[in-house]
N, C-alpha and C positions, 0 to 999 in steps of 0.2 A: 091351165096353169094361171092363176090369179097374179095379176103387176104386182108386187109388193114395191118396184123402182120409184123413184121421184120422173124419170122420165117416160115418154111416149113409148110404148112399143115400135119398133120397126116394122116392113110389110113381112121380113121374112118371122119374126118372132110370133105375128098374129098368126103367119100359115102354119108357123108351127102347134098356134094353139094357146099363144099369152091370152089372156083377158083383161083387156081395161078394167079399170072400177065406175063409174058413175063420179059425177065432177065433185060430192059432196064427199065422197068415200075418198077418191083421190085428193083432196085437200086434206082429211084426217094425216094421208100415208106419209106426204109432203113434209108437213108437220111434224112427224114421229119419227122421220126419217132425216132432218136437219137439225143438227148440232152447230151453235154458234161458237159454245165455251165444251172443253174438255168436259163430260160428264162421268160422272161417277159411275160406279158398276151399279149400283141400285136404280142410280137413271135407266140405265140402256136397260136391265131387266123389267121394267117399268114400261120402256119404248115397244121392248119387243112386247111383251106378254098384249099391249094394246093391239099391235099389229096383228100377231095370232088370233085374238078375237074379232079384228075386221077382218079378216080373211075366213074364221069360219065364221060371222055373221051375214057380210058381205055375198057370199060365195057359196055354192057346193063343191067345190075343189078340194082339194088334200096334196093340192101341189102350190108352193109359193115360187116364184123369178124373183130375187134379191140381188141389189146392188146399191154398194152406199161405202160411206166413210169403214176403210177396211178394219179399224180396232171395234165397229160394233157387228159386224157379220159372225163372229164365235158366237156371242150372244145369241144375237136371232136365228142362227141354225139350233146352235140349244134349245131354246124358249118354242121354235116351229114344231122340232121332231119331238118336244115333249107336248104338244098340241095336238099330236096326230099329222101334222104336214108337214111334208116332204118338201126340203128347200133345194131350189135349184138357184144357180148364180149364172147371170144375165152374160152375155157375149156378145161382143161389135166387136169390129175392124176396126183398130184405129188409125183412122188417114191423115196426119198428118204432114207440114210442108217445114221444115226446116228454115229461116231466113235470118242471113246476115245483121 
């Protein structure tokens, strides 16, 4: 399953099978995957379609790990599954502490 994330893989998401990209690939994702200003629907079809083709350029996978800014994930499950790749959405524990 190719990172499509802006972040690291965890130990258990590798044993499950994530695959890094290469640092030049993961700055593309980074990129593609950060929104400063609300963008348009044409952007994020634009964001995703790029993504789909690093990942089958990238990759032999037909599986994506996705997670990011949640108004552009409809997109990029569209834009993956008409790509031929299967998007799966990233999973952690979130541990946080509460303070006064």
């Amino acid at each position: 399953m190719f990172n499509l994330t802006q972040h690291t893989p965890t130990a258990e998401q590798i044993a499950a099978g994530v695959i890094e990209p290469d640092k030049e690939t993961k700055r593309e994702i980074i990129e593609l995957m950060t929104f400063e200003d609300l963008p348009t629907q044409g952007e994020m079809e634009r964001r995703a379609k790029g993504l789909a083709f690093l990942t089958s350029w990238r990759s032999a996978e037909k599986r994506a790990l996705i997670g990011g800014a949640p108004f552009f994930m409809s997109t990029l499950e569209r834009v993956l599954k008409g790509s031929g790749i299967l998007p799966f959405h990233a999973f952690s524990v979130r541990d946080s502490v509460e303070t006064p």
